[in-house]
SEKENU-822813 format. One record per residue: residue number from 1; x, y, z negated of N, C-alpha, C in turn; chain; residue in one letter. Coordinates in Angstrom, 1 decimal, decimal comma. Example, Ala and Ser with C-alpha at 12.3 -4.5 7.8 and 13.67 -1.06 7.14 Angstrom:
<rs>
<r i="1" n_xx="13,2" n_yy="-5,7" n_zz="-7,8" ca_xx="12,3" ca_yy="-4,5" ca_zz="-7,8" c_xx="13,2" c_yy="-3,3" c_zz="-7,8" ch="A" aa="A"/>
<r i="2" n_xx="12,8" n_yy="-2,2" n_zz="-7,1" ca_xx="13,7" ca_yy="-1,1" ca_zz="-7,1" c_xx="12,9" c_yy="0,0" c_zz="-7,9" ch="A" aa="S"/>
</rs>
This chain:
<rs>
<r i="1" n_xx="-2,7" n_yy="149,8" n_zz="21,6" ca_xx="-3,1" ca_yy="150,4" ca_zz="22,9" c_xx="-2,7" c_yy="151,9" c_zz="22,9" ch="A" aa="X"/>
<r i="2" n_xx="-2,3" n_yy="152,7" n_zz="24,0" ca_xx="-1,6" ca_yy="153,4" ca_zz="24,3" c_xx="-3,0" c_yy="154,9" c_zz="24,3" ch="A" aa="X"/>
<r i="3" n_xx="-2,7" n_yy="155,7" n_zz="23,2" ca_xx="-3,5" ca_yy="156,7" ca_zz="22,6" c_xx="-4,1" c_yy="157,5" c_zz="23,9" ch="A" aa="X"/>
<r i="4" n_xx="-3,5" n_yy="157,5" n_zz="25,0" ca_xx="-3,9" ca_yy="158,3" ca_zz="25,7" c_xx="-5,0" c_yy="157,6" c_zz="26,4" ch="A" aa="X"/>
<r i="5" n_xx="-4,8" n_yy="156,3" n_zz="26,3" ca_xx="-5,5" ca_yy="155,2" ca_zz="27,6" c_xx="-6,9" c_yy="155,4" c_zz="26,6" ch="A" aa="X"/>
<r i="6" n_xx="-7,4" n_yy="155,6" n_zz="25,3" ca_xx="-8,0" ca_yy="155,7" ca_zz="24,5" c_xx="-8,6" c_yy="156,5" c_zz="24,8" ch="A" aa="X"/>
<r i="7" n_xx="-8,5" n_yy="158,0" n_zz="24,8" ca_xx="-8,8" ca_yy="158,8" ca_zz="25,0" c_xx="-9,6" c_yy="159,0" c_zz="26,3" ch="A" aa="X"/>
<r i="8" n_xx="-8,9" n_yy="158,2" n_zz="27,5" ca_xx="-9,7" ca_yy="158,0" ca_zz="29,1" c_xx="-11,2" c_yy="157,2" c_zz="29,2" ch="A" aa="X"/>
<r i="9" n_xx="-10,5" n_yy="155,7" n_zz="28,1" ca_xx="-11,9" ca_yy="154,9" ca_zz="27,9" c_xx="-13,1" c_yy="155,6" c_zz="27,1" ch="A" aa="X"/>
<r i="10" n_xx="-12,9" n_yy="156,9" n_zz="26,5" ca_xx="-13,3" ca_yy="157,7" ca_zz="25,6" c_xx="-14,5" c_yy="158,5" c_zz="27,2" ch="A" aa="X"/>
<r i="11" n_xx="-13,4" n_yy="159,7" n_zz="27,4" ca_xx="-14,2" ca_yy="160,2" ca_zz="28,5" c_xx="-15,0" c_yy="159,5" c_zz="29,4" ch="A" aa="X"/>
<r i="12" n_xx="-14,6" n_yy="158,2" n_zz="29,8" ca_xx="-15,6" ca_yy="157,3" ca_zz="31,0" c_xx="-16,5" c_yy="156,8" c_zz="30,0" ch="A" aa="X"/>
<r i="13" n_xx="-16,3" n_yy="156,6" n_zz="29,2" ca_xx="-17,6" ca_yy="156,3" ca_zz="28,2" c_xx="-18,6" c_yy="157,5" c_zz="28,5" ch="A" aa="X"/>
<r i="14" n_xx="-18,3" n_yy="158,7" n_zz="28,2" ca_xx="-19,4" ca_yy="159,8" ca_zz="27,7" c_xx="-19,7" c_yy="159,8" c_zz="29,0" ch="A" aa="X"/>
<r i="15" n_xx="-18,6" n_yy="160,0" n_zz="30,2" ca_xx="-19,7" ca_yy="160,4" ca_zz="31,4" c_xx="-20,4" c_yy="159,4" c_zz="32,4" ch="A" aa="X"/>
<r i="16" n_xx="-19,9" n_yy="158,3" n_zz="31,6" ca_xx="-21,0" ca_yy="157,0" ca_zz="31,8" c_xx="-22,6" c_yy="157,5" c_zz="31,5" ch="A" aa="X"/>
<r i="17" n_xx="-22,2" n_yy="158,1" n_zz="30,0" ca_xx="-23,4" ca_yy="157,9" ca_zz="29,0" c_xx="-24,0" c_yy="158,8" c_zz="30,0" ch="A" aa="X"/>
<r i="18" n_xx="-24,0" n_yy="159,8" n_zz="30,1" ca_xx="-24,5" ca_yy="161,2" ca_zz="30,8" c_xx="-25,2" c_yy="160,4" c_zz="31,7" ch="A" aa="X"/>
<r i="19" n_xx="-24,1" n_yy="160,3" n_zz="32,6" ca_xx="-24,8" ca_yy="160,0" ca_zz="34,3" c_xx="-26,0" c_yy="159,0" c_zz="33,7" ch="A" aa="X"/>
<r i="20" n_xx="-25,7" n_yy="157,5" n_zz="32,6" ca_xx="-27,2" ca_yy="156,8" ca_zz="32,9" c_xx="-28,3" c_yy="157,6" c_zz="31,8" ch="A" aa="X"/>
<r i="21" n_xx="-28,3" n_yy="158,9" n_zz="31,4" ca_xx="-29,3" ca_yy="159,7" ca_zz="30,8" c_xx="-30,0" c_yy="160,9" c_zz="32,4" ch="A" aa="X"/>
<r i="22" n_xx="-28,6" n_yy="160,7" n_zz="32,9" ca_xx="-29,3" ca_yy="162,1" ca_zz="34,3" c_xx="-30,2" c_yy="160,3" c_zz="34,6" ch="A" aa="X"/>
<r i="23" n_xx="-30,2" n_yy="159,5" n_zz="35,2" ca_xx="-30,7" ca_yy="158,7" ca_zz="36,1" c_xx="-32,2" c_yy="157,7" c_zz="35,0" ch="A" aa="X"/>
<r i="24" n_xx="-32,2" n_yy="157,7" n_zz="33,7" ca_xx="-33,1" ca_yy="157,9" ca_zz="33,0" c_xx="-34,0" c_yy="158,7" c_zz="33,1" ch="A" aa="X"/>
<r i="25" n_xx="-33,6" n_yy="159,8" n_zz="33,1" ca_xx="-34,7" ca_yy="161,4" ca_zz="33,0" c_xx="-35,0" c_yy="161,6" c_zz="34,6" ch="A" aa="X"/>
<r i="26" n_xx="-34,4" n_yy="161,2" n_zz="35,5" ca_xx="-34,6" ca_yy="161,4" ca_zz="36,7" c_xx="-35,6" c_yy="160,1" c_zz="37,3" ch="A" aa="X"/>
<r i="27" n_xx="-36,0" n_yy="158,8" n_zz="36,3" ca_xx="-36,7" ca_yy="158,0" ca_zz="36,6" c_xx="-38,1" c_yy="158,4" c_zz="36,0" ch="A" aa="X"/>
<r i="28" n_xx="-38,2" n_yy="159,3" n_zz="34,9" ca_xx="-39,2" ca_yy="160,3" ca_zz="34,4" c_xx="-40,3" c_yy="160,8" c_zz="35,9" ch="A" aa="X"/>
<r i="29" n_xx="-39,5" n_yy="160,9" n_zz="36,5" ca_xx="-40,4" ca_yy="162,0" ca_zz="38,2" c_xx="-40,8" c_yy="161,0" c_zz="38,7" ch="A" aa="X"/>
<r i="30" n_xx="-40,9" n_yy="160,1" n_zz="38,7" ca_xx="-41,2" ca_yy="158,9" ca_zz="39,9" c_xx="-42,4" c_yy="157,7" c_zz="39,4" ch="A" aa="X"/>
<r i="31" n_xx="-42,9" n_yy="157,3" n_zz="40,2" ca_xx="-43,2" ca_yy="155,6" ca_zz="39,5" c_xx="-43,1" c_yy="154,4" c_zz="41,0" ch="A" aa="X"/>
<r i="32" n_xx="-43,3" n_yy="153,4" n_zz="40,0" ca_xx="-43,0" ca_yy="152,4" ca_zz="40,8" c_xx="-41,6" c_yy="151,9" c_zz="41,0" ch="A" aa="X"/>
<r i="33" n_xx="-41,2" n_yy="151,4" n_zz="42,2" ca_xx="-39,9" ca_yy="150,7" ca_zz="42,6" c_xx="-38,7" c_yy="151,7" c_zz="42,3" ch="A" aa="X"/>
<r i="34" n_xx="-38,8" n_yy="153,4" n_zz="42,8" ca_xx="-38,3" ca_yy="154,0" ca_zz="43,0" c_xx="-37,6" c_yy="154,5" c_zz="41,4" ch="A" aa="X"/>
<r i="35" n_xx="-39,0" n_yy="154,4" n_zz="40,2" ca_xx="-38,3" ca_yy="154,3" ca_zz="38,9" c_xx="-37,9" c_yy="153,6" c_zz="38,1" ch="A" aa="X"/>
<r i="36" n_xx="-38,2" n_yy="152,3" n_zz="38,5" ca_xx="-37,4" ca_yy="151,2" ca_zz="38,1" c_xx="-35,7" c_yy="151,3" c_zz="38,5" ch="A" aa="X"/>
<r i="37" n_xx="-35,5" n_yy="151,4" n_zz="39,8" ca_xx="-34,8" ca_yy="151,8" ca_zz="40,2" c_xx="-33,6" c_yy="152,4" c_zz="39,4" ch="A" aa="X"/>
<r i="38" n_xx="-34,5" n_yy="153,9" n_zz="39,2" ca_xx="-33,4" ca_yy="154,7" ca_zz="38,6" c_xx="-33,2" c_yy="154,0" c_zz="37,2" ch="A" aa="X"/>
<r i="39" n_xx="-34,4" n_yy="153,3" n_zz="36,7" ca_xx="-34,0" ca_yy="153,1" ca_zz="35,2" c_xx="-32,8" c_yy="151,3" c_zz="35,4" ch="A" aa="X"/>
<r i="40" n_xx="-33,1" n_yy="150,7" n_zz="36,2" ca_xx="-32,0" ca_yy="149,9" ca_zz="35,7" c_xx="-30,8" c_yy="150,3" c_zz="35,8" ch="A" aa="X"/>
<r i="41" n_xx="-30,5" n_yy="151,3" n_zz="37,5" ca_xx="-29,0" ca_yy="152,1" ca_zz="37,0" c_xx="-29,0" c_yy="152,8" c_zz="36,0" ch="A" aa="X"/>
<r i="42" n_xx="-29,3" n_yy="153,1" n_zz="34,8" ca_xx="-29,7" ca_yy="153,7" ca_zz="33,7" c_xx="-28,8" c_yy="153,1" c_zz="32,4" ch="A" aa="X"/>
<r i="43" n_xx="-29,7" n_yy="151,4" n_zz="32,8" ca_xx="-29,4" ca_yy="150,5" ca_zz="31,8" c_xx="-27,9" c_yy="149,6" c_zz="32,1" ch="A" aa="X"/>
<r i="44" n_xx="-27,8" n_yy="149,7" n_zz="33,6" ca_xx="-26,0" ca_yy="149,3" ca_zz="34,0" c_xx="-25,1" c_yy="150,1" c_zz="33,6" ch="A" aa="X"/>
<r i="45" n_xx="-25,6" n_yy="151,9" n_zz="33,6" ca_xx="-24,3" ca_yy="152,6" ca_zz="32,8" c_xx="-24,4" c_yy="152,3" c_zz="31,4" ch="A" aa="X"/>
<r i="46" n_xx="-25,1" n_yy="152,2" n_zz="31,0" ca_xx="-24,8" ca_yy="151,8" ca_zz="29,0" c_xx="-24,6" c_yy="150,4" c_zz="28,6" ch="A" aa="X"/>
<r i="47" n_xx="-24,3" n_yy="149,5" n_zz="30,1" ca_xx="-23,6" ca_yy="148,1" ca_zz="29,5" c_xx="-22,5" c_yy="148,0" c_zz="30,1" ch="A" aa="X"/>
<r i="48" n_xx="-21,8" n_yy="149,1" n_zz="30,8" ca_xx="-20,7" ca_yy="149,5" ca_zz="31,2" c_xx="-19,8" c_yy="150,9" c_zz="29,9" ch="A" aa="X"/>
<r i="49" n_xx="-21,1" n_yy="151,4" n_zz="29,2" ca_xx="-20,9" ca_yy="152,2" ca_zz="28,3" c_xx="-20,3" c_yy="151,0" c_zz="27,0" ch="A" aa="X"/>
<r i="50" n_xx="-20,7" n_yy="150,2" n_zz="26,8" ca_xx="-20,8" ca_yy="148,9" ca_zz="25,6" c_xx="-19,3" c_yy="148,5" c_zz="25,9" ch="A" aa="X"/>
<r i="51" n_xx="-19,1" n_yy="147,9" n_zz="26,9" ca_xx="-17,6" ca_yy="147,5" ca_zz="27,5" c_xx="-17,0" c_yy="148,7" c_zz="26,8" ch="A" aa="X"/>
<r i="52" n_xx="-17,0" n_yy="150,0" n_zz="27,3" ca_xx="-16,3" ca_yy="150,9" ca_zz="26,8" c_xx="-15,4" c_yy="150,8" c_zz="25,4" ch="A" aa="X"/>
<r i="53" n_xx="-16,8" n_yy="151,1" n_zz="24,8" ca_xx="-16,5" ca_yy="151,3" ca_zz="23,5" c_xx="-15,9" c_yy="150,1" c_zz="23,3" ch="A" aa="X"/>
<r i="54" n_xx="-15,6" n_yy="148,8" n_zz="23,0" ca_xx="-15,5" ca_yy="147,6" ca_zz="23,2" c_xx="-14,2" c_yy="148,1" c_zz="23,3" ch="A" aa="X"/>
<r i="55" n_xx="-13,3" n_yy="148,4" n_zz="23,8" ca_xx="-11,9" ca_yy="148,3" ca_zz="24,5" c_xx="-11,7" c_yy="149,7" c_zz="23,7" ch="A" aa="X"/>
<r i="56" n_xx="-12,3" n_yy="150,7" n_zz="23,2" ca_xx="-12,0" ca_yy="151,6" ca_zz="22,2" c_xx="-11,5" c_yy="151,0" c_zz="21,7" ch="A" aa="X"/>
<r i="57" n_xx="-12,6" n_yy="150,7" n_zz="20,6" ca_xx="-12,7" ca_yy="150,4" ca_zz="19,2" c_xx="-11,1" c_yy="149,0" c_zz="18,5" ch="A" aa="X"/>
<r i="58" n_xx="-10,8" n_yy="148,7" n_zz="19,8" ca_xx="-9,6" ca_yy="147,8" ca_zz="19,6" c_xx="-8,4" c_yy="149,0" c_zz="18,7" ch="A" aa="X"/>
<r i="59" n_xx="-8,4" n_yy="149,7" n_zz="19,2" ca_xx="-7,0" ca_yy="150,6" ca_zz="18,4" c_xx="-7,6" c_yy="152,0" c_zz="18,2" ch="A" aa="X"/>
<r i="60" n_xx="-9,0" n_yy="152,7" n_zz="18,1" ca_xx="-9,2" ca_yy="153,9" ca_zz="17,5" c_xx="-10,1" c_yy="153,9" c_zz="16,9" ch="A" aa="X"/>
<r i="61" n_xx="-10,0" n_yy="154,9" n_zz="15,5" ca_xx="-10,4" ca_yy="154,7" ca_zz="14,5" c_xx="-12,1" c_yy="155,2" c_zz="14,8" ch="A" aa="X"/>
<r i="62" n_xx="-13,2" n_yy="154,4" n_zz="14,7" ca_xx="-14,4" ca_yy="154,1" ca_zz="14,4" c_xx="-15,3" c_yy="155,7" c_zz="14,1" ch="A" aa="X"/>
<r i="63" n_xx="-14,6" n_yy="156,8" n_zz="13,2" ca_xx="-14,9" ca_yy="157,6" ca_zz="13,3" c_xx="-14,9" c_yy="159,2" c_zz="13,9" ch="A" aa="X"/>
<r i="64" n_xx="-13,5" n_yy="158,6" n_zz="14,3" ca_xx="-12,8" ca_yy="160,0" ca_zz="15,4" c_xx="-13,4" c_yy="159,6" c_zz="16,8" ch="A" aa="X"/>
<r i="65" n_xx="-13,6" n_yy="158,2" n_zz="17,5" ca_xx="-13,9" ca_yy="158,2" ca_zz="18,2" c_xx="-15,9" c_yy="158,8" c_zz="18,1" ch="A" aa="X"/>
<r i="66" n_xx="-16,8" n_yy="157,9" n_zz="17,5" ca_xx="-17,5" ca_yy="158,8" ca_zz="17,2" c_xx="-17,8" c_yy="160,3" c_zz="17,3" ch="A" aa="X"/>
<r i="67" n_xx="-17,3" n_yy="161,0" n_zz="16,9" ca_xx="-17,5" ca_yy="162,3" ca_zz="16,5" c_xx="-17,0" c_yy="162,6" c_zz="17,7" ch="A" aa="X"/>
<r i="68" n_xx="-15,8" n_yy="162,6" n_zz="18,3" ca_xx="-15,1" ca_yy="163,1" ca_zz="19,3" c_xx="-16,6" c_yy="162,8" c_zz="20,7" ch="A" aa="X"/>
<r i="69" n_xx="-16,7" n_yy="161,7" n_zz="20,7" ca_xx="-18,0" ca_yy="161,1" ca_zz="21,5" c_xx="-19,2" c_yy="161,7" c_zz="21,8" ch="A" aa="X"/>
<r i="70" n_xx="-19,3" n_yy="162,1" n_zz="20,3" ca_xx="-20,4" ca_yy="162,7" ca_zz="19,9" c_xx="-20,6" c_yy="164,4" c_zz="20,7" ch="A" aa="X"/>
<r i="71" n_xx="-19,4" n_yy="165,0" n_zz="20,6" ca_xx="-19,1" ca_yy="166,2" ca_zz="20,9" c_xx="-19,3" c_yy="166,4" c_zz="22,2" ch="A" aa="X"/>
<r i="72" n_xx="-18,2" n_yy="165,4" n_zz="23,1" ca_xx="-18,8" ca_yy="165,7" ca_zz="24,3" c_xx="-19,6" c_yy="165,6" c_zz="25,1" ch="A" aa="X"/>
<r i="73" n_xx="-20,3" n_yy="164,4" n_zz="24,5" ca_xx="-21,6" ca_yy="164,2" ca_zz="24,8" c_xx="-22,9" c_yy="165,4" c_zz="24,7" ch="A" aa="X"/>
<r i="74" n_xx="-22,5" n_yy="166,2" n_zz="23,5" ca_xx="-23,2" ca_yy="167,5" ca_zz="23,8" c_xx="-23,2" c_yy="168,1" c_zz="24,6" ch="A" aa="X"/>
<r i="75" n_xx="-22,0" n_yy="168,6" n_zz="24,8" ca_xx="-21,5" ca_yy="169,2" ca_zz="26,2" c_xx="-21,9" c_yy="168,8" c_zz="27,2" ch="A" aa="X"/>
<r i="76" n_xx="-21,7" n_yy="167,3" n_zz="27,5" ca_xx="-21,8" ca_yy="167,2" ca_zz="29,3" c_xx="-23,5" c_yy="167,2" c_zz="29,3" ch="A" aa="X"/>
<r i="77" n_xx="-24,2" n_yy="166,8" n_zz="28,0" ca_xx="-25,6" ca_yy="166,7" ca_zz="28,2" c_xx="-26,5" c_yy="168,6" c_zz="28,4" ch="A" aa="X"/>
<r i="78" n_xx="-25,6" n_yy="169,2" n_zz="27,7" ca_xx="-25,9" ca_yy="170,5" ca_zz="27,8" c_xx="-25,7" c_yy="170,8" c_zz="29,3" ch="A" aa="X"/>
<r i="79" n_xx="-24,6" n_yy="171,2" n_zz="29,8" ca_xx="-23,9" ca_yy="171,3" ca_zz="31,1" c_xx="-25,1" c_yy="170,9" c_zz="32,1" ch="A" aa="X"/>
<r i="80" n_xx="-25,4" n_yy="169,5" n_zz="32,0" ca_xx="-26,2" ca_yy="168,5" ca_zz="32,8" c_xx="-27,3" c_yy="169,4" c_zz="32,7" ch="A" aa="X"/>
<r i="81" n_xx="-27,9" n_yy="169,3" n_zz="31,6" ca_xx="-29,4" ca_yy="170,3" ca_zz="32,1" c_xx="-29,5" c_yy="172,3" c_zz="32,4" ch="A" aa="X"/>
<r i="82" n_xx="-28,5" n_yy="172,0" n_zz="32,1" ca_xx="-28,6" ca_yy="173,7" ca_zz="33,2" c_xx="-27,9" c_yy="173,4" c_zz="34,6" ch="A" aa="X"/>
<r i="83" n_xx="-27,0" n_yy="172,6" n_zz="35,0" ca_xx="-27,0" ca_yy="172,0" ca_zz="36,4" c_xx="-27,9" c_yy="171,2" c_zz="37,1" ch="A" aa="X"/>
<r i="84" n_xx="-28,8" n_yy="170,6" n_zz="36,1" ca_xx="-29,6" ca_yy="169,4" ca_zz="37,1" c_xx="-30,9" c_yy="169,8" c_zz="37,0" ch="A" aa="X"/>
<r i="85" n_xx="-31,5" n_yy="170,1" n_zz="35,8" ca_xx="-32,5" ca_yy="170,5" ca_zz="35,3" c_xx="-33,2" c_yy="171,6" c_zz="34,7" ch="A" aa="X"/>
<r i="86" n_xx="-32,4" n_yy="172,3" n_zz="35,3" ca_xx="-32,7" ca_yy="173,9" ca_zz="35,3" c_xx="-33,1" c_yy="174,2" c_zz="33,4" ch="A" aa="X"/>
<r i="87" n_xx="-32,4" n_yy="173,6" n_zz="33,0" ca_xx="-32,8" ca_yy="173,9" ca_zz="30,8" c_xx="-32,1" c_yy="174,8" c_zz="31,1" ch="A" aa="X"/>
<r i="88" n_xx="-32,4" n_yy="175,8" n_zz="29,9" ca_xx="-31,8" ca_yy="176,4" ca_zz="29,2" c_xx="-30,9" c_yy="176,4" c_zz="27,8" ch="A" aa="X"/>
<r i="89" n_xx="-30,0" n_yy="176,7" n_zz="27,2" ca_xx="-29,3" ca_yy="177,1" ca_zz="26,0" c_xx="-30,0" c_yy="177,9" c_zz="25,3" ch="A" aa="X"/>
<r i="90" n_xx="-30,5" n_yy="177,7" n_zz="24,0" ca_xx="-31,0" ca_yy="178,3" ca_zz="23,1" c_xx="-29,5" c_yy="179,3" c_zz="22,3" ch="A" aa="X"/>
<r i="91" n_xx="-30,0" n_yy="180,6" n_zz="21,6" ca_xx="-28,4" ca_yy="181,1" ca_zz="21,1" c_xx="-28,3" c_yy="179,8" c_zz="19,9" ch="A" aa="X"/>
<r i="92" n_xx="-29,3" n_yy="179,4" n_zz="19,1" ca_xx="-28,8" ca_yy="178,7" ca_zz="18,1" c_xx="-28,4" c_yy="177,2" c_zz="18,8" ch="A" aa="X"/>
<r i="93" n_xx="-28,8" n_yy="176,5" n_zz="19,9" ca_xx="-28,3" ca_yy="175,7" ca_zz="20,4" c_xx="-26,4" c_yy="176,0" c_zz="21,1" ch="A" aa="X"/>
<r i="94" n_xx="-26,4" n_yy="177,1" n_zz="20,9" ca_xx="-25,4" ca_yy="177,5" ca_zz="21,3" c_xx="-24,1" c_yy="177,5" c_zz="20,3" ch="A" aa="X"/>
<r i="95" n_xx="-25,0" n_yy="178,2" n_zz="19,6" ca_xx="-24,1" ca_yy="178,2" ca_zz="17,9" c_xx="-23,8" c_yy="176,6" c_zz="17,5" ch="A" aa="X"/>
<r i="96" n_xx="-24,5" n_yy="175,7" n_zz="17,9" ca_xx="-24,3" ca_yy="174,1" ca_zz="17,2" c_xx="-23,3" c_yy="174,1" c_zz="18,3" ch="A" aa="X"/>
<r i="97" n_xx="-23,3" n_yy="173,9" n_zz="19,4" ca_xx="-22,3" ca_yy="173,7" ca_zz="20,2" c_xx="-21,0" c_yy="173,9" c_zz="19,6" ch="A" aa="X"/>
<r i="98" n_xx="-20,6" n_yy="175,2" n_zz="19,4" ca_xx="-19,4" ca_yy="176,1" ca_zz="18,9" c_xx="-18,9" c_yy="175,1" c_zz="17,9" ch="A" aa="X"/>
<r i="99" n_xx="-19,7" n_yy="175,0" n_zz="16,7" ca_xx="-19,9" ca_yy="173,9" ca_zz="15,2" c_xx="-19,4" c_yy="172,7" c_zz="15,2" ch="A" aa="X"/>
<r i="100" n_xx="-19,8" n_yy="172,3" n_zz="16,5" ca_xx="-19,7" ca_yy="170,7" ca_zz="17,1" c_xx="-17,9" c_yy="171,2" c_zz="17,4" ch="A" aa="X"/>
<r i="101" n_xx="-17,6" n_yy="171,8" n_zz="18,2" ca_xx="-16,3" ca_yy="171,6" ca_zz="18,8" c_xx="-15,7" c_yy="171,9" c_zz="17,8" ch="A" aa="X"/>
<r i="102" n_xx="-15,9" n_yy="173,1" n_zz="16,7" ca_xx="-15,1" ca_yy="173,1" ca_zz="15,9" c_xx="-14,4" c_yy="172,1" c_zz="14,9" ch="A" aa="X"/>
<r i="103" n_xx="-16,0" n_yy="171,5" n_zz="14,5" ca_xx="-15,6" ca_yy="170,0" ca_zz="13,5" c_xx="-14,7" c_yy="169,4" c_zz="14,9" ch="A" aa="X"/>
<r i="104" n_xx="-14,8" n_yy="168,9" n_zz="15,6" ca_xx="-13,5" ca_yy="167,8" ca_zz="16,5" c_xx="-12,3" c_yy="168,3" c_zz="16,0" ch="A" aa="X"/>
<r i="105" n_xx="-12,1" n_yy="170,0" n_zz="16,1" ca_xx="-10,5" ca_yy="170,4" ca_zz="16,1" c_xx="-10,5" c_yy="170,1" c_zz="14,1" ch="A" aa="X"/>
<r i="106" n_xx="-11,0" n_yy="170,6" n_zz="13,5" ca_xx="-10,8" ca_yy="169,7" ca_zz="12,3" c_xx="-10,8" c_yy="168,7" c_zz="11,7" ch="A" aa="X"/>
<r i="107" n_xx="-11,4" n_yy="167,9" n_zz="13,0" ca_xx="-11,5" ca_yy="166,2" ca_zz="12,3" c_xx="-10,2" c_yy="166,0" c_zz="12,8" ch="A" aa="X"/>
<r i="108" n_xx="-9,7" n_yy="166,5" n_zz="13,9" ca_xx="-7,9" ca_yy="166,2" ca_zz="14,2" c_xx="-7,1" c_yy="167,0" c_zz="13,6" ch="A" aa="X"/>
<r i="109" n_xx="-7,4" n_yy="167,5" n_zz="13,1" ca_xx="-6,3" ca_yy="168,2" ca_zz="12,3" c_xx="-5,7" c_yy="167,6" c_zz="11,3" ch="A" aa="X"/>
<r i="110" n_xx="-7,2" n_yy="167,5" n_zz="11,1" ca_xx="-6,6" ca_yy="166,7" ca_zz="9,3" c_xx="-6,9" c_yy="165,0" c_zz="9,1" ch="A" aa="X"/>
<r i="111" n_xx="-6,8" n_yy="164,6" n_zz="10,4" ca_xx="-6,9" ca_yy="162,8" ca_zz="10,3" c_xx="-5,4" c_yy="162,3" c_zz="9,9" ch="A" aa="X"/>
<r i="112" n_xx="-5,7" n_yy="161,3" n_zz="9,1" ca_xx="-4,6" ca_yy="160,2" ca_zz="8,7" c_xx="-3,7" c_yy="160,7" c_zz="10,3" ch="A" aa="X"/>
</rs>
């Protein structure tokens, strides 16, 4: 499979993941129908997240994808709660960030 198409199933994976964590945490505020609601769209992005990886994992290696996954999943979940949720960034949450991206550019650097 064609490295780049990898890399896309890669991205719609994380901002799968994201969106059904905003619509989890957003089923947090509510009860009844209205948080059910949010939480089954919740549980349809992470069996849409499962497919994903599924069609990764056919031609990318098990750990780059991980890690790479992993990274920006910090990111968009960081991003997410100072856009949605009014969080904050801690400096040392900040510093892990930096850490995180840095391990990606050296886990590509130096992969098989």
């Amino acid at each position: 499979m064609n490295t780049l198409l990898n890399f896309v199933y890669l991205l719609l994976v994380t901002i799968l993941t994201i969106y059904g964590d905003i619509l989890l945490k957003d089923a947090t505020k509510y009860t009844g129908i209205k948080s059910i609601t949010y939480i089954v769209g919740g549980l349809i992005m992470y069996l849409f997240v499962g497919l994903g990886f599924y069609q990764m994992y056919k031609s990318l290696e098990f750990s780059t994808a991980g890690i790479i996954y992993s990274v920006l999943c910090i990111l968009g979940f960081a991003i997410s709660g100072l856009l949605f949720f009014n969080e904050k960034i801690t400096f040392y949450e900040g510093i892990g960030i930096i850490l995180a991206i840095i391990s990606v550019i050296l886990m590509s650097r130096f992969a098989n």
